[in-house]
C-alpha positions in Angstrom: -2.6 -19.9 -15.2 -1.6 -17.1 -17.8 1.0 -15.3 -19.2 1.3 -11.7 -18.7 3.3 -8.9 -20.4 6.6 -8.0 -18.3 8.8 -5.1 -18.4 12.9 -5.8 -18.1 12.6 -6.3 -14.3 13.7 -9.5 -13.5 13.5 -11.1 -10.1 16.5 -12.8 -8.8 16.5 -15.8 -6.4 16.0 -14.0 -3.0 15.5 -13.9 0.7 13.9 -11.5 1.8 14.3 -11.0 5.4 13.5 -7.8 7.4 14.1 -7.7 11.2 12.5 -4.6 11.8 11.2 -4.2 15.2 12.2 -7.6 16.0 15.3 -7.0 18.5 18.2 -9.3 18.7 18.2 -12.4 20.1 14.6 -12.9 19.3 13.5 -16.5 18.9 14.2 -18.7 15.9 12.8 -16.9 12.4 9.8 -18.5 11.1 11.1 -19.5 7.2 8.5 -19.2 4.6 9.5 -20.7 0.5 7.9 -19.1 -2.7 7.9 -20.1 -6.2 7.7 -17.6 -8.6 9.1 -17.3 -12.0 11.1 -14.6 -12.9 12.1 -15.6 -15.7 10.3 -17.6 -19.1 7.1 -17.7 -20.2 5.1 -16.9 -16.7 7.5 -14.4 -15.4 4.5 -12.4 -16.6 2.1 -13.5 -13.6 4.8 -14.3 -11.5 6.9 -11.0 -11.5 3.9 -8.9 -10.0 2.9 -11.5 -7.9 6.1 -12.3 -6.0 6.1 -8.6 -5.4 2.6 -8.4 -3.6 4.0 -11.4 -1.4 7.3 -9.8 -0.5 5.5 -6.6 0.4 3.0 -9.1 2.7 6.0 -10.1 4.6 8.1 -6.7 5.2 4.4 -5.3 6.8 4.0 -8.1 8.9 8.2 -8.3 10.0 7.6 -4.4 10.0 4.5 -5.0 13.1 6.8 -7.2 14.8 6.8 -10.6 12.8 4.2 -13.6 13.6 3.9 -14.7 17.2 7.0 -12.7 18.0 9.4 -14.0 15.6 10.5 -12.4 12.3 9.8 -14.0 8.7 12.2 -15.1 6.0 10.9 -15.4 2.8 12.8 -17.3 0.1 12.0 -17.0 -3.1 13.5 -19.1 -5.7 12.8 -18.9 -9.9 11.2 -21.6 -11.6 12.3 -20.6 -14.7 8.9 -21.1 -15.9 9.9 -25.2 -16.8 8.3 -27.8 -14.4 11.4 -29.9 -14.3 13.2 -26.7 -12.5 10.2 -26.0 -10.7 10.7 -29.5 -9.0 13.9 -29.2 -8.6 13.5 -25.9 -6.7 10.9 -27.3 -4.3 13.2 -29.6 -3.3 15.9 -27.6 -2.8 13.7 -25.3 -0.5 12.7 -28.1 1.5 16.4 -29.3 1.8 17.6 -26.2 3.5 17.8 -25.4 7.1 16.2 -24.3 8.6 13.2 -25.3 6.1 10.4 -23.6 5.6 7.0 -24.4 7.2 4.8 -23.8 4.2 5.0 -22.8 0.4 3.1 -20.8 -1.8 3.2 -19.0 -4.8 3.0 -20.0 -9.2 0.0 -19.1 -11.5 0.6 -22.4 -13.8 -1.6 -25.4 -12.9 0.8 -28.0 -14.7 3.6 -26.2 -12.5 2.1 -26.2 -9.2 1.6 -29.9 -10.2 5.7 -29.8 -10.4 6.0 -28.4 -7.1 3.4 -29.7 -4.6 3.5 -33.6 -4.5 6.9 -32.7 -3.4 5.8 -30.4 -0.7 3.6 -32.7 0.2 5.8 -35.8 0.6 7.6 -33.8 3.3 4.2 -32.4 4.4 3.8 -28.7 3.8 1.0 -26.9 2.7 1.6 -25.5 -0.6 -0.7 -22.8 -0.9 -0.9 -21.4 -4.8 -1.6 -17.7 -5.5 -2.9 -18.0 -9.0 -3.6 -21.4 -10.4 -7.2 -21.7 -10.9 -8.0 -25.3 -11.7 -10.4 -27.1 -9.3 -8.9 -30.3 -9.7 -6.1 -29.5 -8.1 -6.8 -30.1 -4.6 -8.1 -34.0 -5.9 -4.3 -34.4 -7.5 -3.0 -33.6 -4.2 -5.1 -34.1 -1.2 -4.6 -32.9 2.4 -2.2 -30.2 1.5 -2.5 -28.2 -1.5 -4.8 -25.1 -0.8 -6.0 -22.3 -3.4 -6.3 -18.8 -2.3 -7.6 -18.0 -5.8 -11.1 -18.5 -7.1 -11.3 -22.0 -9.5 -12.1 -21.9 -13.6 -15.1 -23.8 -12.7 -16.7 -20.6 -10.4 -15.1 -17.8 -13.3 -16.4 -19.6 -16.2 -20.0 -19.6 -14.2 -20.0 -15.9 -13.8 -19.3 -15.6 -17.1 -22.0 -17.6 -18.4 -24.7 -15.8 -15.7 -23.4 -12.5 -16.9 -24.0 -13.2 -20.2 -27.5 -15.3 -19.9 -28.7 -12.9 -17.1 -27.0 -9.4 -18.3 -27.0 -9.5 -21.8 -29.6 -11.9 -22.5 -27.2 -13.9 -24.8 -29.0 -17.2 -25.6 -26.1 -18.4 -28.6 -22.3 -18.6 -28.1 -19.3 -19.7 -29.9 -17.2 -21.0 -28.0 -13.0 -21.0 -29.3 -10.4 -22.6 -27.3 -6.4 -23.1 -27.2 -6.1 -27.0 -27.0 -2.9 -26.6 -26.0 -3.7 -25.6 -22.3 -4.9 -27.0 -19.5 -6.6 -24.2 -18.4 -7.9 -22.8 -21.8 -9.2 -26.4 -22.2 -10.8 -26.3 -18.4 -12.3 -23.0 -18.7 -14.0 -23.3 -22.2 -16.1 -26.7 -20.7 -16.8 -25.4 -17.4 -18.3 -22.3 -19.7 -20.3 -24.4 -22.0 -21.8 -26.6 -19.2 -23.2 -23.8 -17.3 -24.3 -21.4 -20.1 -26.6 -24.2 -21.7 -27.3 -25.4 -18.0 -28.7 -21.7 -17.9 -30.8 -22.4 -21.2 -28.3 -21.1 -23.8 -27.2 -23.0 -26.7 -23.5 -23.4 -27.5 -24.1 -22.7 -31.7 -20.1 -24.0 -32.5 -16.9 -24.8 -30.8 -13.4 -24.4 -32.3 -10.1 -25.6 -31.0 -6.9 -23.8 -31.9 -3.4 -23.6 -30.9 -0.8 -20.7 -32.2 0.5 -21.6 -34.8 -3.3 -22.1 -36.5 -5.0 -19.8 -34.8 -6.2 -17.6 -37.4 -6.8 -20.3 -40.0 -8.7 -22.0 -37.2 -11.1 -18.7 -36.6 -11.7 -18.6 -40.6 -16.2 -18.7 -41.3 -17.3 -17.7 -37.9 -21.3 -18.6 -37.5 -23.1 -15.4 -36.7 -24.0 -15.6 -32.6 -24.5 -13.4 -30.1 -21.8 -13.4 -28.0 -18.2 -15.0 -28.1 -16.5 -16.3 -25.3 -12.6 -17.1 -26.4 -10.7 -19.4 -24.0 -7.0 -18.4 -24.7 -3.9 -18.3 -22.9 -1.2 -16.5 -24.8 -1.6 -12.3 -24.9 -0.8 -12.6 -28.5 -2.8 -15.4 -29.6 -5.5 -13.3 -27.6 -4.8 -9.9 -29.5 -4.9 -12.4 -32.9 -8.2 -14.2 -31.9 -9.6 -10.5 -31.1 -9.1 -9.3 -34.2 -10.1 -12.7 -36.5 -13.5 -12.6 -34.7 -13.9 -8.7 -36.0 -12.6 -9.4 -39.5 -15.0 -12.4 -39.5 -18.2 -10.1 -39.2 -18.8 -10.9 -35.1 -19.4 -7.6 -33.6 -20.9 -9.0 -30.5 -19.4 -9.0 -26.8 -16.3 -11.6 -26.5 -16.1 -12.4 -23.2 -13.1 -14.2 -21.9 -11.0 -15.9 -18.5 -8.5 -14.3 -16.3 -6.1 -14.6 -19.0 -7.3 -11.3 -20.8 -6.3 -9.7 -17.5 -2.4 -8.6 -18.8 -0.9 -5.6 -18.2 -0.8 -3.4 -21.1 -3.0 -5.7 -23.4 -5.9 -3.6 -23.8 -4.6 0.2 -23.3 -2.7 0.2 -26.6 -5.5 -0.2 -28.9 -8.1 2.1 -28.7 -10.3 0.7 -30.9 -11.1 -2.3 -29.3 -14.3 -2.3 -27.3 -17.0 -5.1 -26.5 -14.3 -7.3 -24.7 -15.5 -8.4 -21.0 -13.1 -11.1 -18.9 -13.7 -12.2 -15.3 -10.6 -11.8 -12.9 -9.5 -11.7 -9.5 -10.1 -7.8 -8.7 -9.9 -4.4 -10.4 -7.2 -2.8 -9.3 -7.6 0.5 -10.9 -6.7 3.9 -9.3 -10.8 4.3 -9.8 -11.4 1.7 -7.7 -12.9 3.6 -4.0 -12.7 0.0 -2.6 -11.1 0.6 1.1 -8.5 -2.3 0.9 -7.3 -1.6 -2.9 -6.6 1.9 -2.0 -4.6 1.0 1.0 -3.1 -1.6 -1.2 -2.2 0.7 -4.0 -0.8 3.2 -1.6 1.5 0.6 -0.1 2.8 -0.6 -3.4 3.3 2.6 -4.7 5.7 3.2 -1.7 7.3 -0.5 -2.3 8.1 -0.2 -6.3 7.4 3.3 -7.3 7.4 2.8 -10.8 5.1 -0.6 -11.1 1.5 -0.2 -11.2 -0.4 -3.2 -9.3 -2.4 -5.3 -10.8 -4.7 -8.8 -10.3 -2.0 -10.5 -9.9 0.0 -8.7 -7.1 -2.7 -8.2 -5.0 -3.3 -12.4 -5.5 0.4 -12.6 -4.3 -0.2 -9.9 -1.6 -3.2 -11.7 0.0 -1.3 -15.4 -0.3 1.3 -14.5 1.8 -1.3 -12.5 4.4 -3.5 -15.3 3.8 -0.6 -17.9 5.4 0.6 -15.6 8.0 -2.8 -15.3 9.2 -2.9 -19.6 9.5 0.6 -19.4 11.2 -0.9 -17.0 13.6 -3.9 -18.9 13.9 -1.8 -22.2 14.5 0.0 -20.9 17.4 2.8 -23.2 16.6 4.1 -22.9 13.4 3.7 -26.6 13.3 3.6 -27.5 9.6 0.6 -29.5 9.8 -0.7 -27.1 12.5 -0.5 -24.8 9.8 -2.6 -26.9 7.3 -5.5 -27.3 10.1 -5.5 -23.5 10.7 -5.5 -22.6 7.2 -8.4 -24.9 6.0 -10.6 -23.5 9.2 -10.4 -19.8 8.1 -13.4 -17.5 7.5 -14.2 -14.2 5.6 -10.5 -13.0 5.3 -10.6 -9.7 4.2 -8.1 -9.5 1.3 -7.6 -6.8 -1.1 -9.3 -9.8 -3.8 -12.1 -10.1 -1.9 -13.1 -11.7 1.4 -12.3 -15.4 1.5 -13.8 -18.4 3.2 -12.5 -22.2 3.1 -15.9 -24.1 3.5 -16.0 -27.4 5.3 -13.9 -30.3 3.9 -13.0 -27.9 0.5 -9.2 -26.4 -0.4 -10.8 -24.1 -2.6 -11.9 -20.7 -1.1 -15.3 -19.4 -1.8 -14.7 -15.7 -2.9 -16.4 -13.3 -6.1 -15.3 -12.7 -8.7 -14.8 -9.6 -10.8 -16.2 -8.7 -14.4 -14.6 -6.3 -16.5 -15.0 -3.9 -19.3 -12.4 -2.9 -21.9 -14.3 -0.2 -24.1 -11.5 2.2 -25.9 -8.8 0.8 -24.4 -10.5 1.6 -21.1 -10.9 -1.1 -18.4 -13.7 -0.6 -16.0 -15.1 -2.8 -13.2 -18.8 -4.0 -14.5 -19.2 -5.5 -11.0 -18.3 -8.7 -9.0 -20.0 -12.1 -9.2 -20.9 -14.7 -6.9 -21.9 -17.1 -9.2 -25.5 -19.4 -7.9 -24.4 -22.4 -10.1 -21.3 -23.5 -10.0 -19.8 -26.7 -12.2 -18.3 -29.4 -10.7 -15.1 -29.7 -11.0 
């Protein structure tokens, strides 16, 4: 997925295990393996997430375990580098007793790292945060998303901004360097001129060009900036304004990073689709629970997106465990592709028949001053295929 700003906590290869109400001698603890980088480039996403999915499993250890047996979640750090990542996986799956299922990354080309293996030893490998709809194609029968894919974000962008704001010309600009930036920016394009818009230019950039690249901007009527990297975002923000465009940019999940927006004040007209707004403005039932119960687990983070993402993965697989009434792995697998309306805190989630990729809405935010605000949440009627 994206990277995200991160503060000087650092999480540690862990197992969590917590036994409450579960008295001794109970049956055989059900394991469960993460990967989530604490540390490198996606310790951003990562961090926050592996949080929400710890706090998943202490609730659910707390209300007795899953069918009567407590859960042990080990967590090990990808170091944001595939090769690790692999290795990880493997050494996960290598322990004893292994786990029944994984979850967990935000990187496409790193879940790519980590679930062929799980799958050669067939476990579901169940990703919090990377959005790309091929995914479940480059590893069939056991790779599941519990996130939305770029294909259904980059649609409600494109409605928004046809429908909402009647834009009928874009620019479209776009890291080259990212799978995802490179995803997003043509599932974008394909459904804003499917819609009757017309894409007026397309740049590619990567970092080190970036503001070279974004030099003579065509006048258009709205933006839509496919980028990965909070600073190449914040760059790409401002070259746009110095080049004249005063018009909305509209951008991915990415823009979603904690602390991007609220230190300058100045910058308004930015609109990104994410997961769910998470702000303590939000009345929504299940983000105030959720905030409350974070707020008691790490009283000086604030949740965002991407902890509640890691919060409803690990729910999300307890529930199939449940559902499975074995813990079988490939029990698991059929429970998990069978489930309907899930009720997390990013929305309720369905698997439809014969797809890995859940059918949930998405959310459209505002920044204006600094200020984020939820504009509302999309469920997009056209959707790219993948």
């Amino acid at each position: 997925m994206v990277l995200r700003q991160v503060g000087s906590w650092l999480l540690a290869t862990v197992v969590s295990c917590v036994f409450a109400a579960t008295p001794c001698g109970a049956d055989q603890p059900i394991v469960l393996g993460a990967l989530y980088n604490s540390t490198g480039q996606q310790a951003g996403l990562d961090v926050p997430s592996s949080k929400g999915a710890r706090l998943a499993v202490d609730q659910a250890n707390a209300n007795g375990g899953v069918l009567d047996r407590p859960i042990v979640l080990s967590i090990q750090d990808g170091q944001s580098k595939p090769a690790v990542v692999k290795a990880k996986t493997a050494e996960l799956l290598a322990s004893s007793p292994a786990p029944v299922a994984l979850f967990g990354l935000s990187d496409t080309d790193l879940v790519l790292a980590a679930a062929p293996t799980a799958a050669r030893d067939k476990r579901v490998f169940l990703t919090s945060g990377a959005t790309s709809p091929l995914l479940p194609a480059e590893v069939p029968e056991w790779l599941f998303l519990a996130c939305f894919g770029d294909n259904v974000q980059a649609a409600a962008a494109a409605e928004w901004a046809y429908n909402d704001h009647n834009a009928r010309t874009a620019l479209v600009l776009y890291d080259s360097s990212h799978e995802y930036t490179r995803l997003l920016q043509k599932y974008f394009g394909e459904r804003f001129t499917q819609l009757g818009g017309k894409v007026s230019g397309k740049r590619s950039f990567i970092s080190a060009t970036l503001e070279q690249s974004l030099e003579k901007l065509p006048e258009v009527e709205m933006v839509f900036l496919s980028a990965e990297v909070p600073a190449d975002i914040q760059k790409a923000v401002r070259a746009i304004r110095a080049a004249g465009l005063d018009c909305p940019i509209v951008g991915g999940d990415s823009f979603d990073s904690a602390g991007l927006w609220e230190k300058d004040a100045v910058v308004n007209d930015i609109y990104y689709t994410t997961h769910a707004y998470l702000g303590n403005d939000n009345k929504n039932e299940r983000v105030v629970e959720f905030r409350k119960a974070f707020a008691q687990a790490y009283p000086d983070t604030e949740p965002d997106a991407f902890a509640a993402l890691g919060y409803d993965t690990a729910r999300l697989l307890l529930l199939a465990i449940q559902e499975s009434k074995t813990a079988a792995p490939d029990d698991i697998r059929q429970a998990l592709s069978g489930i309907r309306k899930f009720e997390g805190v990013t929305g309720t989630l369905s698997y439809p028949k014969d797809s890995r990729i859940p059918t949930k809405a998405v959310s459209l935010i505002e920044v204006d001053g600094g200020k984020l605000r939820l504009v509302r949440e999309v469920l997009p009627k056209g959707v790219p295929a993948p």
